[in-house]
Wavefront OBJ file of the C-alpha trace (Angstrom):
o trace
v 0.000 0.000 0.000
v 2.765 2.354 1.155
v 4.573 1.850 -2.134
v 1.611 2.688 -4.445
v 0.742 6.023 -2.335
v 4.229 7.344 -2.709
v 4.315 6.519 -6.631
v 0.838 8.341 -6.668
v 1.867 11.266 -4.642
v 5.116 11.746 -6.252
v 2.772 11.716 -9.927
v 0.201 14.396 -8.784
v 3.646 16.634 -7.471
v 4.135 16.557 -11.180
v 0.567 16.998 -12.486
v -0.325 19.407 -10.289
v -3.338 17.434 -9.978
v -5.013 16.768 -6.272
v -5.796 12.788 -5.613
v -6.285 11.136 -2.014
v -4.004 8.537 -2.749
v -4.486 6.294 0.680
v -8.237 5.769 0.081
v -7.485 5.192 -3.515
v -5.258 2.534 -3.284
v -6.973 1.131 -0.570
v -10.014 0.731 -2.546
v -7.470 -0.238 -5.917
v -6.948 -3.178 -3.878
v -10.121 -3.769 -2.819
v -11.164 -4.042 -5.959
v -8.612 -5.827 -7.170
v -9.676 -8.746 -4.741
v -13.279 -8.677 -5.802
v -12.384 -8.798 -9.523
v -9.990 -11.764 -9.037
v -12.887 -13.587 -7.138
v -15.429 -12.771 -9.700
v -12.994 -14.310 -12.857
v -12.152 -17.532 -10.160
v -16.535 -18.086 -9.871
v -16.754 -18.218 -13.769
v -18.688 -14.290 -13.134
v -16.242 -12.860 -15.617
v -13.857 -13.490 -18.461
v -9.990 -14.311 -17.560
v -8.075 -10.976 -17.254
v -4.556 -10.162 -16.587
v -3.838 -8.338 -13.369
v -2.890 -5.579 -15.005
v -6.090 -5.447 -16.927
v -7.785 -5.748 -13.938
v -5.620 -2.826 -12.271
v -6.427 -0.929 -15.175
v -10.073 -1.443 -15.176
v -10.583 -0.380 -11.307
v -8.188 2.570 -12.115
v -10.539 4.058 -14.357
v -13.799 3.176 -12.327
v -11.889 4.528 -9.222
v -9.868 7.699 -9.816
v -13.001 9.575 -10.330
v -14.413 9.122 -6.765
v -10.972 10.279 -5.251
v -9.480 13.152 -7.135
v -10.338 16.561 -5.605
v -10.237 18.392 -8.707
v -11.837 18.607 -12.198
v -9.394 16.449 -13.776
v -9.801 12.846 -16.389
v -7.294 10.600 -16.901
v -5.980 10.135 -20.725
v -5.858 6.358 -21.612
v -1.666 7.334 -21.545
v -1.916 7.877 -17.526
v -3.916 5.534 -16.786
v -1.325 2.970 -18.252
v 1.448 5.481 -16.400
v -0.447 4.541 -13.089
v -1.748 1.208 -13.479
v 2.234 0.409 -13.527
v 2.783 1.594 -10.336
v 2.391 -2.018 -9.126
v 5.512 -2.880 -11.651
v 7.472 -0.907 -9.279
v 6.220 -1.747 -5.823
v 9.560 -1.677 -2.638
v 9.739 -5.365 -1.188
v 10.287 -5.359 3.039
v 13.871 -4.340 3.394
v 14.805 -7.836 4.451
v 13.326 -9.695 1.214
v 16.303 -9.103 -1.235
v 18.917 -10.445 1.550
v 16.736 -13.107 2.198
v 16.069 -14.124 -1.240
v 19.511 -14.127 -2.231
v 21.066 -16.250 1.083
v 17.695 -19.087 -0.185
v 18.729 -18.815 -3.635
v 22.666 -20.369 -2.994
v 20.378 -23.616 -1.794
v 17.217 -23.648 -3.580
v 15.893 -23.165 -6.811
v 13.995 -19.639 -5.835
v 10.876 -19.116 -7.584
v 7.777 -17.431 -7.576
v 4.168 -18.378 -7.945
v 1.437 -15.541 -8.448
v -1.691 -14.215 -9.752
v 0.567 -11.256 -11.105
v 0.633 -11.547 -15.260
v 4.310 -12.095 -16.512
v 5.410 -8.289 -17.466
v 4.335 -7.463 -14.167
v 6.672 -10.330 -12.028
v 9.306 -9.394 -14.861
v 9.057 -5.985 -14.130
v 8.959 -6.609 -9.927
v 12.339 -8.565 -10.156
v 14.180 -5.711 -12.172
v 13.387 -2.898 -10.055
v 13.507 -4.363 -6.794
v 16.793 -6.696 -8.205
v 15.086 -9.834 -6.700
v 17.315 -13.231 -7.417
v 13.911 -15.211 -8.769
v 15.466 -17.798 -10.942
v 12.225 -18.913 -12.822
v 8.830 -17.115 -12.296
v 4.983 -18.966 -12.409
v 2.202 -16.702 -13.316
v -1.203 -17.414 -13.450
v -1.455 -15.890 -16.724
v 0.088 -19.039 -18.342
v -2.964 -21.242 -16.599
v -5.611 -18.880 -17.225
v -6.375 -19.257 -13.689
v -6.253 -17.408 -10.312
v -4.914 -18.875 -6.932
v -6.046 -20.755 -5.108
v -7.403 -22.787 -7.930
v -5.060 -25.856 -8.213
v -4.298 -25.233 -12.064
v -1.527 -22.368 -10.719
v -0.076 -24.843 -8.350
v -0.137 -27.581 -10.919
v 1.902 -25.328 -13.497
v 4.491 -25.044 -10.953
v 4.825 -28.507 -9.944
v 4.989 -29.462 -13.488
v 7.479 -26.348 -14.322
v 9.736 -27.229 -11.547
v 9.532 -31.161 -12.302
v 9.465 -32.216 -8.738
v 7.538 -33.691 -6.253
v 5.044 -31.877 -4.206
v 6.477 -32.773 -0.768
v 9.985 -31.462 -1.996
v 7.838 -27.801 -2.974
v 7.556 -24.682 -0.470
v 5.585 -21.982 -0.660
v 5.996 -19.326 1.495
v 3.452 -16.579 1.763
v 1.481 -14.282 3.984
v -1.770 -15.259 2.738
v -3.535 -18.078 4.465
v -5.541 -19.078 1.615
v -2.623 -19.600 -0.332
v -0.799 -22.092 2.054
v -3.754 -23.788 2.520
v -4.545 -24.636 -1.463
v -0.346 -25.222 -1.645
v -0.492 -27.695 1.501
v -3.546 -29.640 -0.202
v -0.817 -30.610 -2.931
v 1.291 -31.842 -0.072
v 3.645 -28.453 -0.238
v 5.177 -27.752 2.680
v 4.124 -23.954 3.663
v 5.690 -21.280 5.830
v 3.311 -18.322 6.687
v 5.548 -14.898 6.898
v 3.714 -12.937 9.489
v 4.126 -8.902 9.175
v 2.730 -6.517 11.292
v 2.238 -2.456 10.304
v 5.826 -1.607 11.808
v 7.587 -4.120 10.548
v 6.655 -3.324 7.239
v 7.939 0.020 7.368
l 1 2 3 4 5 6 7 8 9 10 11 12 13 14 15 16 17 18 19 20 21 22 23 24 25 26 27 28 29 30 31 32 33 34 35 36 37 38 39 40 41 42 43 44 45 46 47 48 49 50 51 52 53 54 55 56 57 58 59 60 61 62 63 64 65 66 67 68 69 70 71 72 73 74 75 76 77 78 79 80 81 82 83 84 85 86 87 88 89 90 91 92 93 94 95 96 97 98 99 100 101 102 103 104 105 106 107 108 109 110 111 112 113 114 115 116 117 118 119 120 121 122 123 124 125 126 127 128 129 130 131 132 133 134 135 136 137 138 139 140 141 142 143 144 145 146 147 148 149 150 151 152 153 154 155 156 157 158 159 160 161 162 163 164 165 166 167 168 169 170 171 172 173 174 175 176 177 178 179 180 181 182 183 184 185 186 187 188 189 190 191
């Protein structure tokens, strides 16, 4: 959340343009949630995230700008890739790179492809092979995304890990027999 609120504020410095950014990307990923949910019950057509970001962008900017302003299709894109460029914890990068001298490192998200490829430039994460749901056509937890991996990876599920601060995930990746570790954060340790 922090990350997206200081892209935004640092774009309306140069637009001159008045937005209250904290509700906004609050409700961004609201929104995001819902329309994930709505593509996993069959309620809508497979999207990419940043479809989807782009989408709720346009329904949302509206409701929080303060003045008379419209995004062009041009910033909307411009904003919409704030999530390419979002800071990890301060510990992930060390952390990543001390796993990746023992284990093959990957990831395994809802995010579409540009958007992981663009994560692990910026933040100069050591991700050695990426799974996105994208290539499934499928949103976690549904088991296709785990599946891809497991096939990707060409190993057995009790030799996978998934570690992840979203319950729902472990639970769908421990169903496959993955072992799980749940990375607890709190507010302060964030920042």
């Amino acid at each position: 959340e922090d990350s997206l609120v200081a892209q935004g504020e640092k774009w309306t410095q140069t637009q001159g343009v008045g937005v209250s950014w904290r509700p906004m990307v609050r409700a961004w990923i609201q929104d995001h949630s819902i329309s994930i949910e709505r593509i996993r019950s069959g309620k809508a057509p497979f999207r990419l995230v940043d479809q989807i970001h782009e989408d709720s962008l346009r329904k949302l900017f509206p409701k929080y700008v303060k003045t008379n302003f419209s995004l062009s299709e041009m910033q909307v894109l411009e904003i919409s890739r704030f999530w390419h460029r979002l800071e990890p914890w301060k510990d992930v990068k060390s952390g990543l790179e001390r796993l990746a001298s023992d284990f093959k490192l990957a990831t395994l998200s809802n995010a579409n492809e540009a958007l992981l490829l663009d994560l692990a430039k910026f933040a100069e994460l050591p991700w050695q092979i990426h799974f996105s749901a994208e290539k499934v056509e499928h949103y976690k937890p549904d088991f296709q995304v785990y599946e891809s991996a497991e096939r990707g990876l060409n190993l057995p599920s009790v030799q996978l890990m998934l570690v992840a601060s979203h319950e729902y995930d472990l639970k769908a990746a421990k169903s496959r027999g993955w072992q799980t570790a749940l990375v607890l954060r709190t507010e302060k340790q964030i920042k």
